[in-house]
N, C-alpha and C positions, 0 to 999 in steps of 0.2 A: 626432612633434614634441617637442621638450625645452621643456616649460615652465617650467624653471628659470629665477627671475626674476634679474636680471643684478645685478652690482654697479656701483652707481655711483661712477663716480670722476673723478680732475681733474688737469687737468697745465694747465703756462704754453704759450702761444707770444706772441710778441711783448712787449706790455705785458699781456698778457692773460690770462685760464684760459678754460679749456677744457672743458666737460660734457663726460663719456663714458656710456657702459653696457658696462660688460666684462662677457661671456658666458664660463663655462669649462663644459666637455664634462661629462658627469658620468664618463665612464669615462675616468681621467685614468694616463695610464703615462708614467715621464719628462717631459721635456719638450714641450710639447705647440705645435705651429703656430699662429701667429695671423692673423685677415684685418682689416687695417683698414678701415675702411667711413665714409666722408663721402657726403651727400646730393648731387644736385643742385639749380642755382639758390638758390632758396630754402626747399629742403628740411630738416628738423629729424628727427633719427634716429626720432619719433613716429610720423612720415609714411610708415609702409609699411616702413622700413629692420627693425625687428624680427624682420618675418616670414623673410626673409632668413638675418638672423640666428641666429635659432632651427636654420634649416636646416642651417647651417651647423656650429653650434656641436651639435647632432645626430649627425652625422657625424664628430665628433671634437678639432674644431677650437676654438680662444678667438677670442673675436670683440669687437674693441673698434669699437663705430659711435658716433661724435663729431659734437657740431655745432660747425661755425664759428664763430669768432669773428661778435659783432653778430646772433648769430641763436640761438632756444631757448634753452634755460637758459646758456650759455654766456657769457661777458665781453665789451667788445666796445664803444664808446660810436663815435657814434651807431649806431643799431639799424635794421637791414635794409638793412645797405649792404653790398653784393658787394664787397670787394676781389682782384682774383685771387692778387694776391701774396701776400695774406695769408692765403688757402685754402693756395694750396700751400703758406705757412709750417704751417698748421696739421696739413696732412698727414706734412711733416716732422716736428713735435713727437709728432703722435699717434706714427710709428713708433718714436721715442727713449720714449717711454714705453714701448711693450710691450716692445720689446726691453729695458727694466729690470725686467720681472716677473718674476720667479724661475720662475715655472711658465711660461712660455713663452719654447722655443726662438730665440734671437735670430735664426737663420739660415732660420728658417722662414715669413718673416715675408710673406704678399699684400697687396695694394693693391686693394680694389676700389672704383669708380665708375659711376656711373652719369647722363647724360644730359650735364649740365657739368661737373661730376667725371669723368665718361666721358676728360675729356682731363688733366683734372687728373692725374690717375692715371700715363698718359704722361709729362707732362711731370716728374712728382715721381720717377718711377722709371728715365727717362734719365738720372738724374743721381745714382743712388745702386743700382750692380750688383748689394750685398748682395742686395737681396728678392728671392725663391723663386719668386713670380710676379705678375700681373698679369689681374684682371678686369676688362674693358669693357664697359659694357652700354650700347645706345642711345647713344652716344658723341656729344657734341658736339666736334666735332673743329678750328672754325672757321666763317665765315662762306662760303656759297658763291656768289658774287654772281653769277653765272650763272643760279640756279635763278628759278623765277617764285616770286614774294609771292604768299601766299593772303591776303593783307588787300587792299583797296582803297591807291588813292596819297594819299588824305584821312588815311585811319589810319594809315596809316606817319609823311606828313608829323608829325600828329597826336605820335604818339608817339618820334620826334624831337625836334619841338619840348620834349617833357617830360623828355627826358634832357639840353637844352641847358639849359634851365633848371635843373635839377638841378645839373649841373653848376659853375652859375654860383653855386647854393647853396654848393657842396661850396667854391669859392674864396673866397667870405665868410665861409665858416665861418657857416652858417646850416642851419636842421633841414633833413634832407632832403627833394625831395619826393616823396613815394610813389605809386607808380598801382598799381593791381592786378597780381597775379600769373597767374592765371585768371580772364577776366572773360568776360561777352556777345559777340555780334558787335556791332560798333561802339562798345563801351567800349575806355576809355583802360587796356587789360592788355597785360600778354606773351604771354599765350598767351588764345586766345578760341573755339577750337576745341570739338566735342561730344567728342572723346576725352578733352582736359583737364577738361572739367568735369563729366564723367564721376569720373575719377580722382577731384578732390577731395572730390563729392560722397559717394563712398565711403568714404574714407579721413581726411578733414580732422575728420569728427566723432570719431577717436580719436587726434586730435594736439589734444591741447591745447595746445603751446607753438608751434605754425605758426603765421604769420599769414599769410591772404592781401594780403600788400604785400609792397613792395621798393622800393630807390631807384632810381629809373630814369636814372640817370648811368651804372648798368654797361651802357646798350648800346651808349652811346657806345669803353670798353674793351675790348667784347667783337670790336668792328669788328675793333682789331690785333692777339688772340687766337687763335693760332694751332698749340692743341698737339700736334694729327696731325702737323705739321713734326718732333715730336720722338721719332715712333716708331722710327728708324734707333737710335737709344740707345738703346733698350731689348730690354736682350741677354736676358734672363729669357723664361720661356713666357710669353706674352700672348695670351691667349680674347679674342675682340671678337664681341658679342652684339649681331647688327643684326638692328633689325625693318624690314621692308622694303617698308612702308606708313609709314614715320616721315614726318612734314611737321616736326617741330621741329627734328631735327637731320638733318644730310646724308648719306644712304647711302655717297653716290659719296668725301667725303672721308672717312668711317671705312673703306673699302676700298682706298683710295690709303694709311691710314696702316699697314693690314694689307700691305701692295706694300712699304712701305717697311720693318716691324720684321723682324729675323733670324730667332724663332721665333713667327710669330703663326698661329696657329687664326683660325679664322671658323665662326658660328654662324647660318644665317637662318632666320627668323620670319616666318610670315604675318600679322606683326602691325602693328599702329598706338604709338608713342612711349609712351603712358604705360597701356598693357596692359601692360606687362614688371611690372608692381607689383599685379598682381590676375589672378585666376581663372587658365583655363587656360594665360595669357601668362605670368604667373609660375610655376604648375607646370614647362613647359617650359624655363624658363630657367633655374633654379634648378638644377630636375636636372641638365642640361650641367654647370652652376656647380663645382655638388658635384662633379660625377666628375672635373673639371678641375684643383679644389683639391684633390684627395686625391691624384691622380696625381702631380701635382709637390710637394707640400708633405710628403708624408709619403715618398715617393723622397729627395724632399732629409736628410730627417733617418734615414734609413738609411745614406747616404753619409758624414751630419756625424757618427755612431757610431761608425762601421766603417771611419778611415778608412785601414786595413792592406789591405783588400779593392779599395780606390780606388787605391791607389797600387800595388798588383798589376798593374793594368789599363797602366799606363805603357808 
């Protein structure tokens, strides 16, 4: 592993800035590929994202993992509120920063996501062919209304009712109101599951800037969030990393968005949603990862070298 502790640094989106941690490789020749990395939900690059990182930037690679606006050290008023538009703005800005870093190749540029990000990723990289490639991991890809609720119809109502409320906050311009991120069965969270709090309990004690909360108005936007729609645009290689015990996110439409991109891979896992961030669930995933990024990101910058050798091929 590279334990080279990353540089912190900062760029605008919106009205805002931007926490980062840039990781560069230690064995640095030319221009060197970069993988951008935002969290899921309410994830803070604290949260698991380093390990990742590390692996990555191991291998060869710079690694800029950012948190969203309103969340970890990053800008943002009020605080713990999901905008998606304002993710993907942010995924936008993070890539116009690295592509301004002198040691990293613009044309070399991944997108990786994971869980809600998982679709971010998609949707940010339909609309912008530069990047080299695309990681998906655990992908929230949309809402499957077909599938069965593992909550009761009390909890759901429950937790509707806190997102309309919420919302009615967000129109008065009043604080938000927050419910759990990972709670109990029959607390007012998002996820309430033993694999969640599992996860956190492993991981939250070395994220200092996580908070278990959020506004609970994003499930009300999450309902018309729909960014598996936008896999047909995304011409670049895309890896899509399903674990295929997930109950968070939906198998069936991360395999509908792989049906629908030009070059997507698939990866399955006998695993549960948030094992991708621990033990043997991240071993395996990671690896793939790696071998996925190196394939296309450092092909690309042989081609963006060479390109007497490319136009050969004509």
């Amino acid at each position: 592993m590279n334990n080279m502790k990353p540089t912190e640094v900062h760029f605008p989106s919106g009205s805002a800035s931007c926490a980062a941690s840039f990781y560069l490789p230690i064995q640095q020749q030319g221009h060197v590929p970069c993988v951008v990395m935002g969290h899921g939900t309410s994830g803070t690059r604290d949260l698991g994202l380093a390990a990742y990182a590390e692996r990555f930037a191991a291998a060869g690679m710079a690694v800029l993992a950012f948190d969203y606006r309103h969340f970890g050290t990053s800008g943002g008023y009020p605080r713990q509120v999901i905008k998606v538009a304002h993710q993907l703005e942010d995924y936008r800005a993070a890539i116009r920063f690295a592509r301004s870093v002198p040691s990293v190749g613009p044309e070399r540029i991944a997108l990786w996501g994971t869980s809600l990000s998982g679709g971010h990723v998609l949707a940010v990289a339909a609309t912008d062919p530069r990047l080299a490639a695309v990681v998906s991991q655990v992908p929230w890809m949309g809402v499957e209304f077909s599938r069965a609720d593992p909550r009761s119809r009390q909890e759901t109502r429950q937790l509707f009712g806190a997102a309309y409320t919420d919302a009615m906050h967000a129109l008065l311009r009043r604080p938000p109101s927050l419910i759990k991120v990972v709670g109990h069965p029959g607390e007012l969270a998002a996820f309430t599951d033993e694999d969640a709090r599992k996860w956190m309990d492993a991981l939250a004690p070395m994220a200092p800037t996580w908070r278990n909360a959020i506004a609970a108005r994003v499930l009300l936007s999450l309902l018309m969030y729909r960014p598996g729609t936008k896999a047909k645009h995304v011409v670049m290689p895309l890896l899509i990393c399903i674990a295929d015990q997930d109950t968070a996110s939906s198998t069936t439409l991360a395999l509908r968005a792989a049906d629908l991109a030009p070059r997507a891979e698939v990866r399955h896992y006998p695993l549960t949603h948030f094992a991708a961030y621990l033990g043997a669930g991240f071993e395996q995933m990671v690896a793939d990862q790696v071998q996925f990024l190196r394939t296309h990101l450092f092909a690309a910058d042989q081609a963006n070298e060479h390109p007497e050798s490319h136009s050969d091929k004509k």
